[in-house]
N, C-alpha and C positions, 0 to 999 in steps of 0.2 A: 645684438645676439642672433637676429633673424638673418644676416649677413648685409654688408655697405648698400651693393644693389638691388635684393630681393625686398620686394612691396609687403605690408603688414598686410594680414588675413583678417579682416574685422570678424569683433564676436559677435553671434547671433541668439538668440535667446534659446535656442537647442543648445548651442556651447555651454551657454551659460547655464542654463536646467541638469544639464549631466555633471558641471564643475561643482554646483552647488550641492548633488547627492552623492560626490565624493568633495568632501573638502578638505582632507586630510590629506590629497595627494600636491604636493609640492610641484612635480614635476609637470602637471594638465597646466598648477597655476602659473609658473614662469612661465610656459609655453605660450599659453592663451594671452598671457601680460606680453610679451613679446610679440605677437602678432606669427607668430611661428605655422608656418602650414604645413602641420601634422601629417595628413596625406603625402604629403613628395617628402617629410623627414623620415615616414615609415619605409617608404620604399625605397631610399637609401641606405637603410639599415639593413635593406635586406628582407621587412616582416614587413609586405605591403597588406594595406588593411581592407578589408573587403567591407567596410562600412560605409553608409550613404546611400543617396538616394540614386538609381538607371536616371540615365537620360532621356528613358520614354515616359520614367515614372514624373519624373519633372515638367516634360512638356505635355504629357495629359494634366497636370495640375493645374500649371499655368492657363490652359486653353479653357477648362476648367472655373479658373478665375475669373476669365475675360469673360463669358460669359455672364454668372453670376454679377459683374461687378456694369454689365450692357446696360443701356439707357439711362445715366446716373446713378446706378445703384440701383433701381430700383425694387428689383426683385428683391434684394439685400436688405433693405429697406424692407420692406415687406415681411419678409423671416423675424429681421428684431422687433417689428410694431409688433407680432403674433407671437413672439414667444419669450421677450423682455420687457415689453409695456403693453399689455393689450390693452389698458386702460386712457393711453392718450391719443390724442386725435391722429387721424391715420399719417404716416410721411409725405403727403402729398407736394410736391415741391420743393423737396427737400437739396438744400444746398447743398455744395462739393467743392472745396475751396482749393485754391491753384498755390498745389506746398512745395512749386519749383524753386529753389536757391543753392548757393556756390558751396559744396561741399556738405560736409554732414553736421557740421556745427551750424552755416548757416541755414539747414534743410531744418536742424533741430529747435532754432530761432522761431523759423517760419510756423512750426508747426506750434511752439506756445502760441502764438499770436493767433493762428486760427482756432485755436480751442477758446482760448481768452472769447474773442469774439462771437464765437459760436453761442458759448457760455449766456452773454451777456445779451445775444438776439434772439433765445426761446428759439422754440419750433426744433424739426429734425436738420441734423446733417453733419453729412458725410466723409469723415476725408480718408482718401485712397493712400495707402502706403506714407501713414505719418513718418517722422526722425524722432525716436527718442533717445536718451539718455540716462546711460544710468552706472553711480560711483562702483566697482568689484575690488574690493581689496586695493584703493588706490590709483585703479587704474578705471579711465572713461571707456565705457564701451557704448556705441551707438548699435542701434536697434529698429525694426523695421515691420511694425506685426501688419497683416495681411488689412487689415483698416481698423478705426476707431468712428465709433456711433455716437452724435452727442445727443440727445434727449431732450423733448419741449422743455421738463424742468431743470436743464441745466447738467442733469448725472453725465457719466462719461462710460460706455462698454468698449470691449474689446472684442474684434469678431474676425476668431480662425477659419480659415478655407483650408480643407484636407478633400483630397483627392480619392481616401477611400470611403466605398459604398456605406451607408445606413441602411440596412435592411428589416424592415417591419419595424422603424424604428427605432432601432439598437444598431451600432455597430462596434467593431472588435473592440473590448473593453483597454484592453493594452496598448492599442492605438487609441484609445479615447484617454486614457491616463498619459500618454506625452504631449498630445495636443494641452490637456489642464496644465500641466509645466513647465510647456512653450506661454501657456498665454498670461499662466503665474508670472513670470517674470514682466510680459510688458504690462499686466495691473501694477508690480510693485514700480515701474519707470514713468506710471501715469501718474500714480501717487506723487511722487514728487517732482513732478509737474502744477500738479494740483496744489501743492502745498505752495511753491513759489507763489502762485496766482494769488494767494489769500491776501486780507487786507480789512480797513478796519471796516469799509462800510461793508461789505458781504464774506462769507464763510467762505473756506477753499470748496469747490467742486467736488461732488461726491463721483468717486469711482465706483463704479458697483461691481460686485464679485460674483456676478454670474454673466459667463461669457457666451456670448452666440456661437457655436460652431457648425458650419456648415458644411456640408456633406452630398456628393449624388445620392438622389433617391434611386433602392435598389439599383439595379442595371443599369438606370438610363442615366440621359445626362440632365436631367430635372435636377436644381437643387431641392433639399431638403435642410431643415435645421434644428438644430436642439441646444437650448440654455443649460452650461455647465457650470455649478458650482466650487469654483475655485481655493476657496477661502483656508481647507486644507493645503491643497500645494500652495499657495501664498505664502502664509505661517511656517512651511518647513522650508521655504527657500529662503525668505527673508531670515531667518534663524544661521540656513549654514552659509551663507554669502558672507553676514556675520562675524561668522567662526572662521575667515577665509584670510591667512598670515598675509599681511601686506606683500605684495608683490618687492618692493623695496629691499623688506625684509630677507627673505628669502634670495635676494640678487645680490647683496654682500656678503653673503654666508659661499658665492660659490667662486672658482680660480678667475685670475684676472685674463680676462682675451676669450672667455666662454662663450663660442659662434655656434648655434644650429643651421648655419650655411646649408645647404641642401647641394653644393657643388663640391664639399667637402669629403675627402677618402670615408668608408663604412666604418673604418678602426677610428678615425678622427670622432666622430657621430655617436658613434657608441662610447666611446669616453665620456664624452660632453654629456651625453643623458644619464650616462650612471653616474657622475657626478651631482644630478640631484636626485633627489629620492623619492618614491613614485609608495601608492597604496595600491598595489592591484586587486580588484575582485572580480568575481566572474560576469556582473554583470558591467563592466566597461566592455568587453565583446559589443555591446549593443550602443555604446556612446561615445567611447572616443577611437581613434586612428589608430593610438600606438598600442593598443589593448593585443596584439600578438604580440611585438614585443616583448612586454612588460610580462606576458603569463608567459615567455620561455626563462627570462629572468627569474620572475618569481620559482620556475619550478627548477628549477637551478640550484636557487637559493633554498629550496625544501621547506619555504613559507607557508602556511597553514591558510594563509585569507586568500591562495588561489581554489580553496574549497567550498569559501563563499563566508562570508562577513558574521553571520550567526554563528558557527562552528568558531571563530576565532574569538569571538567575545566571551564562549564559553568557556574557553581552555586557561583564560587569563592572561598569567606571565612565561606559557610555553608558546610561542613563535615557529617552529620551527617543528616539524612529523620529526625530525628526529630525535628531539626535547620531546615530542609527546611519546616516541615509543619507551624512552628512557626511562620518562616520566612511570608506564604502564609496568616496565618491567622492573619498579623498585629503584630504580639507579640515579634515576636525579627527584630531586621537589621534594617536597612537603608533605610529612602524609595526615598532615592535617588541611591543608589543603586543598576546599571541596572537588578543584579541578582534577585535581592529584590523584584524590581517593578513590572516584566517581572509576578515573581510568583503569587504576590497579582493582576495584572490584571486576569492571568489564572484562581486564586481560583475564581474570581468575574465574572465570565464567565462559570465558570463552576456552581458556584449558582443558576446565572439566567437560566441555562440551565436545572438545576436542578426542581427550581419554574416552568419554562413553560412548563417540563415534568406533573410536579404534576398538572398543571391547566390542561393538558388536558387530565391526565388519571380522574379528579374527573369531569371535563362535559361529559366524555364519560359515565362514570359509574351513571352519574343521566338520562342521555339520554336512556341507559337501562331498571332505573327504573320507566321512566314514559312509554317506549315501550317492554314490555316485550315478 
């Protein structure tokens, strides 16, 4: 589908956190199952996407990390003894195990085997850019979170490195809500890591569901950190992952010889994606590539959920601002209806508001002509 010579786009757990708060859209899931790079099919189409991260924003992160992540970890180390176990003995020494192997299956090997063992030898440690795994609709997507911490008694966190400031404390809550989404998904890929591990003489490994995120303090480049509570984004992604039509699925339902080529004519490209069927709402703008696209389509089509996903839930079975004016003006639906009713009171509220405008802009304007 991706074309003969174009390489797969691996998913990464931001793909995956945006697929999962739309799951109804078919067309993110072929794509992301496909390995498809959204970015160069956007700007073939013509609707290049202004999403993602600058290249200065990336290399301050990274430089960022490397820091943080200097002398073993330990600063890193440090942040989760202080703000996910202050109660066990300090990380002193704490291991950091070599998760080098051939591809991402065997990186994903390497890294059970270091946790297993981590596990079973107490004390802290570290490992840098684990390989996880994990099932989406049928399809493996491999996974890569900023490090996992294992714990003298065995637990397992997960610890995000973002590049923007914590000030007094706190930082942007909106950035602090994709970071829990980003790190939602690799808790649910430890989880079942963990579960493999079980056995009769000991319980699977507990993962714990508050994550270390670390952050520059204010301005500087001092890390700082703070333990986020997961276990909500957990519960709603593990829920719409779920809900998420096999990829399979969805790939026999479309014409036979269906390529996202990215070297293919715009007319070509635009066929192939309107042959599957996409959910747009306004908040894809902020998650996927083809979100212009999809919102000149959707406003094409006169769709109601590019107004935003509340408004469409309410209206029902009218789809379509031209169904809802219809709707308003008596001419289609039900007027039992609640969606129905709700509209035709509005439109009739909104007439006589209309009328008592006009009556008093025409007595002002004779009030005028008798006082000039």
């Amino acid at each position: 589908m991706r074309g003969p010579d174009v390489p797969a786009k691996a998913l990464d757990a931001r793909a995956l956190a945006a697929l999962a708060a739309n799951p109804g859209c078919a067309r993110r899931a072929i794509l992301d199952g496909a390995g498809v790079d959204k970015a160069r099919l956007a700007g073939a189409l013509g609707a290049p996407s202004g999403f993602g991260q600058s290249q200065f924003a990336l290399t301050r992160g990274n430089a960022f990390e490397a820091r943080v992540k200097a002398d073993g970890g330990a600063e890193l180390l440090r942040l989760a003894h202080a703000r996910l176990d202050p109660g066990a003995e300090p990380p002193a020494g704490a291991a950091v195990p070599d998760l080098t192997a051939h591809g991402p299956e065997g990186r994903t090997a390497r890294t059970a085997l270091a946790l297993r063992e981590a596990t079973r030898a107490g004390g802290w440690t570290l490992l840098d850019h684990p390989m996880l795994a994990l099932d989406v609709a049928g399809s493996l997507a491999f996974l890569e979170p900023d490090a996992v911490v294992v714990h003298p008694d065995g637990s397992w966190s997960v610890v995000e490195i973002k590049s923007f400031p914590m000030l007094d404390g706190s930082a942007d809550p909106a950035k602090v809500g994709a970071a829990a989404r980003q790190a939602a998904v690799y808790v649910l890929a430890l989880e079942d890591v963990a579960a493999r591990l079980t056995h009769e003489e000991a319980p699977a490994p507990r993962v714990r569901h508050r994550v270390l995120l670390v952050c520059p303090k204010d301005f500087s480049n001092l890390a700082t950190g703070s333990a986020v509570d997961v276990r909500k984004q957990r519960a709603v992604t593990a829920r719409q992952l779920a809900r998420l039509t096999r990829i399979e699925e969805i790939a026999e339902a479309l014409p036979e010889g269906m390529c996202f080529a990215p070297d293919r004519s715009a007319e070509e490209l635009t066929q192939a994606v309107a042959a599957v069927p996409a959910t747009y709402a306004p908040e894809c703008l902020s998650a996927c590539e083809l979100a212009f696209h999809c919102r000149e389509r959707s406003r094409e089509a006169g769709a109601v959920t590019r107004l935003g996903r509340p408004l469409r839930a309410e209206l029902g079975g009218l789809s379509t601002v031209e169904d809802v004016l219809a709707a308003a003006r008596g001419e289609l639906g039900d007027p039992d209806d609640p969606a129905v009713a709700a509209l035709r009171r509005a439109a009739a509220l909104r007439a006589e508001a209309l009328r008592t405008a006009g009556a008093h802009a025409r007595a002002e304007a004779e009030e005028e002509a008798l006082c000039p």
